[in-house]
N, C-alpha and C positions, 0 to 999 in steps of 0.2 A: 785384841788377838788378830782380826781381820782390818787389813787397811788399803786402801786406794787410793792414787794419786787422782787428782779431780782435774778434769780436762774441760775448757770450756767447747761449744759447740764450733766452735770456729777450726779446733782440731779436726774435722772430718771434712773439711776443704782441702780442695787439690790432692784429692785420694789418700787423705788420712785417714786412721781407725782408731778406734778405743778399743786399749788391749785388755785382757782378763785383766789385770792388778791396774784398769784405770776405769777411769767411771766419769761421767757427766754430775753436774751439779744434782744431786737428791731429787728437789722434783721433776727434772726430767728423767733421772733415774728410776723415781716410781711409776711414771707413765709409761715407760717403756717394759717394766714388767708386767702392767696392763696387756700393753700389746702383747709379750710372748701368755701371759694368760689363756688368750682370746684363741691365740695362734691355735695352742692343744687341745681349748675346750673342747672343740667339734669330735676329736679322733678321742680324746682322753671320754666321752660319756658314750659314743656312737659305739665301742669295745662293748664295755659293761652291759648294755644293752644288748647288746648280739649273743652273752653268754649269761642273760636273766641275773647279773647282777646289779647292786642298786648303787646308782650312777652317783651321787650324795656321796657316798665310800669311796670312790671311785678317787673323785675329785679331793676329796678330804686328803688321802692317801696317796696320791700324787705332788700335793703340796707337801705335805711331812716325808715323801719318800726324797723329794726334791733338796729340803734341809738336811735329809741324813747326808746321803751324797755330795751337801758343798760340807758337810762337817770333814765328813769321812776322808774329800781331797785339801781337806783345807784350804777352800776357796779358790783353789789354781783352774780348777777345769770348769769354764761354760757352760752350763748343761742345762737343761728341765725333763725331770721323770712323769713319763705319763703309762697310760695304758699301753698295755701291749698287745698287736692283733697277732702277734706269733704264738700267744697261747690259745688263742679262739677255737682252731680244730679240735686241740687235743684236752680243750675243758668240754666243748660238746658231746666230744667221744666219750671221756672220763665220767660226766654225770649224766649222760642221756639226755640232756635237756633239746626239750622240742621247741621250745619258745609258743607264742612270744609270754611275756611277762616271770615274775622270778622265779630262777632256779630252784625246784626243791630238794635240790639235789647236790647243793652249790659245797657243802662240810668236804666232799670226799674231793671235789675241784681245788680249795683252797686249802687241804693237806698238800696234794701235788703241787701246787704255788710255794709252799714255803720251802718244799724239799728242792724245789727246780733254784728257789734264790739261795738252798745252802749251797749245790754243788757250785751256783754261779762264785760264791764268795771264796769257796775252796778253790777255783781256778786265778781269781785274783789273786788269793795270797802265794800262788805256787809264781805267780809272772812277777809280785813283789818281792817275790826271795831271788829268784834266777834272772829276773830281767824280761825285755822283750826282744833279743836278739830273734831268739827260736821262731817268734811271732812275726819280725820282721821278713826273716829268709820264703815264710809260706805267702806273707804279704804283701810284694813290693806294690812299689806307685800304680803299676800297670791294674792290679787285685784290688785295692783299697777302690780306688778311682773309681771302677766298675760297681764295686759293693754298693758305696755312693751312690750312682748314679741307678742303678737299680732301686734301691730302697725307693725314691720319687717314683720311679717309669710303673715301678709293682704296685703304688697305690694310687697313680692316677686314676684306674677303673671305680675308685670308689667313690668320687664324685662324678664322673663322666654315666655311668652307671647306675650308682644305690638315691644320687641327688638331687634329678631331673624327672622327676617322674611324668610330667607335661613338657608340652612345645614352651607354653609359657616359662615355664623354671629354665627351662635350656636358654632361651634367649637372655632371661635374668640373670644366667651363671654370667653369658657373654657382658652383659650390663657390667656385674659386678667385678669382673679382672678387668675391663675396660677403665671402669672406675679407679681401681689400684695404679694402673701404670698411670693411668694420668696423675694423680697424685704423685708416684714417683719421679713422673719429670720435668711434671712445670711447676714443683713448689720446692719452696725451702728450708734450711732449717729443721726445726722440729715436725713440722707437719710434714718430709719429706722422709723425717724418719720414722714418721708414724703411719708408714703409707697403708699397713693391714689395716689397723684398727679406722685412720679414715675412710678409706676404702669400705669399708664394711658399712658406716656407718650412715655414706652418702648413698651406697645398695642398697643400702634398708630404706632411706625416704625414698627415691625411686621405685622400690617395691611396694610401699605402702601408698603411694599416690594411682598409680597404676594399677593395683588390685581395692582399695576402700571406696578410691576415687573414682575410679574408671570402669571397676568391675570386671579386669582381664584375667584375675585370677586366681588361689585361693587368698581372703584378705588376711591380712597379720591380728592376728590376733593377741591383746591384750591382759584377757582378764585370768589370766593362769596368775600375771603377776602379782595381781591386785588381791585373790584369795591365800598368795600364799604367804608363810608365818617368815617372820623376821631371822627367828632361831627357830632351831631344832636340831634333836641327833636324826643322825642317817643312822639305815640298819643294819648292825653289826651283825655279823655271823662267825661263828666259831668252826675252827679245820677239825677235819675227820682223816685221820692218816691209814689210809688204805695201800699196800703195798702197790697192787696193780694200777691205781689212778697215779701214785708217785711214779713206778717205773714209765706210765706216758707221758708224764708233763714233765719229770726230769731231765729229758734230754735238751728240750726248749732251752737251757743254759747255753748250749754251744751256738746258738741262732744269737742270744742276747751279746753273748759277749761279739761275736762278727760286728751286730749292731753298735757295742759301746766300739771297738775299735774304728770304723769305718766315723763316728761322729768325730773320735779324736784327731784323726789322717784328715778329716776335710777341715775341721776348726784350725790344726798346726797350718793345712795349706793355707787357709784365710789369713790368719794372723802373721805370719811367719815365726811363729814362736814354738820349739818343741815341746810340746805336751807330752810325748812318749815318758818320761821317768813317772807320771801320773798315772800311767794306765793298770796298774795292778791294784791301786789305791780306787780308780774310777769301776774296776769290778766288782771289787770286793762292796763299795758304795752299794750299788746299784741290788746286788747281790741282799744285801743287809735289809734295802730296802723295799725288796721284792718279798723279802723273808716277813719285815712289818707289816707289809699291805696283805698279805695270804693269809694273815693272823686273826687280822679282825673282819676279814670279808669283801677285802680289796681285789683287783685284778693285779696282776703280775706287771710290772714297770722295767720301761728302758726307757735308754735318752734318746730325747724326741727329734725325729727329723725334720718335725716340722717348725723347730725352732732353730733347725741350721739353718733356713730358707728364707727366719727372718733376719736372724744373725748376718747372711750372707747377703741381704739386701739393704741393711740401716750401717753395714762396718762396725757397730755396736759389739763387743763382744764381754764384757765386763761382767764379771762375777757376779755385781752387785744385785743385778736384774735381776739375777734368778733366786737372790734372797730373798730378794721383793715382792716377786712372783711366789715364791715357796710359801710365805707368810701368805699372802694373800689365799693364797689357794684354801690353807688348813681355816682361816676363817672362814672362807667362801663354804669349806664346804660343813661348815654347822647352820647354811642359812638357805632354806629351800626359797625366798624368794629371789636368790641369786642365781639358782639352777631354774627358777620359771623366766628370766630377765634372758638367758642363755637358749631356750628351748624356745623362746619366743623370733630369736632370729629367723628367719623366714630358710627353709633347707637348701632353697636355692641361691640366695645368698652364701649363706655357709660352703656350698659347696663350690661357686665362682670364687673366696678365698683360698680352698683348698689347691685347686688347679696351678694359683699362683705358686703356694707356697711347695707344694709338689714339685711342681716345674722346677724353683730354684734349687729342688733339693738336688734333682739332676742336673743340672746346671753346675752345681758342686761338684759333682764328680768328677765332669768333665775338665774342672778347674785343676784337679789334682793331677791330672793328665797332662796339663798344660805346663803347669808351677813346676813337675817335674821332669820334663822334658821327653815324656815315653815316645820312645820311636816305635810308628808304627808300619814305617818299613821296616820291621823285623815281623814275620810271619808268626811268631809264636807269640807275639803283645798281641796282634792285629787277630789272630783266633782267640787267645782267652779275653778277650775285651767285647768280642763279636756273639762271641757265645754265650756267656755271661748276661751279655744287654738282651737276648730273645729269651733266655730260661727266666729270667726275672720280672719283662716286661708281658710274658704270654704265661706266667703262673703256674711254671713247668713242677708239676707234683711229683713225686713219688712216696709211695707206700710201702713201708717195712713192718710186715701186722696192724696192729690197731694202729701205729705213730704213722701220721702223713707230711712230708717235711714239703713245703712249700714253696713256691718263685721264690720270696726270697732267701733260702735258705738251701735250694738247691742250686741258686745261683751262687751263693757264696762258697757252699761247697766245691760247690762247681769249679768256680773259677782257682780257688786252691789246688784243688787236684790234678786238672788241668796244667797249671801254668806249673806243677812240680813236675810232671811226668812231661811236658815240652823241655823240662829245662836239664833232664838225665841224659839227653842225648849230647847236649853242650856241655856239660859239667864233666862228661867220660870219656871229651876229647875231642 
């Protein structure tokens, strides 16, 4: 049913890529869904944990929401579904949860989850009936670009912030993106395209010689791994459909879908291949699969930017990875010694990853900007692109009753509204 041309590596010399319908020989193919694994762990369990649910689900149901969604587009769009931190407000508000540890409150959260992924699928199948013309006119390059590059600059603060809680961890982040780029440009081949997962890997001995060794800091600690079981289920929980927790978590749809579009607009600009006839198909996915995860006790899923950032750094873009990764994930998460394997990475490590892959997410954006050539001697790119990057990157909120729509969702509004209401004055002559 699913098939790829198989390209060897030598294809991504002299600025070649590997397009969705191609793929590297299998086992580098499975190593590389490794890497985008590794990419989401950190954001796909740190979500879950912020709104008392249990991260084992989390992860279980991001690999299975990951396979709906390449079913669902049949295998054309790039993707991996993780957690979403655009629900995180309005599941705190929704269940009262004061933290930390689980939710007891979590039934009336994942009613509003499954009702937030029908409206999402309802909006898919309306853009697969009529098209994305309508989507186009609210989004040009100038909108998308911005979205983009907000989504990285909005969540920089969370490792800069939530990851460094010492002088020592902040130096260690510095260690570990140090570590990445040098991998990214004095090697080759496959360890050049494995630069997260290297990188991570060579932060982690530098952190463990310097904290077990040396005694600079908290030391890495092992034996989570060693107590924990091979197999096991994580802990399901059942939705509780409360009309008032649905009507606040419902609207989170229209943030998701900005989000699937703005991953499509930077994947088409990377590749140079249009993905747009996929995008009703890639709502409705993600939709379906937001609807699965809310069922049995998951967080709410969209496509991950933090796997554009590695997409956008390896030219890797092949479908396959993210089967590989999909699979991998649904096994992963029946096995708590793979989530103490994951928890044992040192947070400052993790979080000198994130900054990279952050970074490239904005870095995307601005690519979209460039591939299409936005003039920003025109006054009205040059405000909705300006405005847009400060609501996003300073976490410009607003509050409509209990819903609090967020940077980035007031940024993407933002930038919508804006760039329609600059562009009535030129349209009316």
């Amino acid at each position: 049913m699913f098939h790829w041309t198989e390209k060897s590596d030598a294809a991504l010399q002299n600025g070649g890529v590997i397009g969705p319908g191609e793929r590297l020989p299998w086992p580098q193919t499975a190593v590389m869904g490794v890497q985008h694994l590794i990419a989401m762990f950190g954001a796909t369990v740190l979500a879950p944990i912020l709104m008392g649910f249990d991260a084992n689900v989390a992860i279980l149901m991001s690999g299975l929401g990951t396979l709906v969604f390449f079913l669902v587009t049949g295998g054309k769009v790039p993707s991996y579904l993780g957690s979403s931190f655009a629900f995180i407000g309005v599941v705190i508000a929704a269940s009262g949860y004061a933290g930390p540890g689980p939710n007891a409150n979590i039934g009336v959260a994942l009613g509003g989850i499954v009702a937030c992924g029908a409206v999402y699928f309802l909006i898919g199948a309306v853009v697969q009936a009529v098209g994305t013309g309508w989507i186009e006119r609210f989004m040009p390059p100038v909108v998308t670009g911005a979205v983009v590059a907000v989504i990285g600059l909005n969540l920089a603060g969370i490792p800069i912030k939530n990851m460094a809680p010492t002088g020592f961890d902040a130096w260690m982040q510095g260690v570990t993106f140090v570590c990445v780029a040098l991998v990214a440009v004095f090697t080759r081949g496959l360890l050049q395209r494995l630069l997260i997962l290297m990188g991570l890997l060579v932060a982690s001995v530098v952190y463990a010689v310097l904290t077990n060794g040396l005694g600079l800091g908290k030391p890495l600690d092992l034996s989570g791994i060693a107590h924990a079981a091979w197999l096991g289920l994580p802990n399901f929980s059942t939705p509780v459909f409360s009309a008032n927790a649905m009507l606040l978590i419902a609207p989170v749809a229209v943030i998701l879908v900005a989000e699937n579009l703005g991953h499509i607009k930077a994947v088409t600009a990377m590749t140079g291949q249009n993905l747009d006839r996929y995008m009703g198909r890639a709502f409705m996915g993600d939709g379906l699969a937001t609807m699965v995860a809310g069922g049995v006790g998951g967080t709410g899923v969209t496509t991950y930017a933090e796997n554009i950032g590695v997409m956008a750094a390896t030219k890797i873009y092949s479908t396959a990875i993210f089967l590989v990764a999909g699979c991998m994930a649904v096994l992963l998460g029946f096995s708590p010694k793979f989530g103490a394997v994951i928890q044992a990475i040192p947070l400052a490590v993790m979080g000198g990853v994130s900054i990279v892959v952050f970074g490239l997410i904005a870095v995307a954006g601005a690519k979209i900007w460039v591939d299409n050539r936005v003039d920003f001697s025109d006054n009205k790119n040059l405000l909705v692109a300006a405005i847009t990057l400060v609501l996003g990157t300073g976490d410009y909120t607003l509050k409509l009753g209990d819903f609090a729509l967020g940077g980035i969702g007031t940024a993407t509004f933002g930038a919508i509204l804006l760039h329609a209401l600059l562009s009535c004055r030129r349209s009316g002559g």
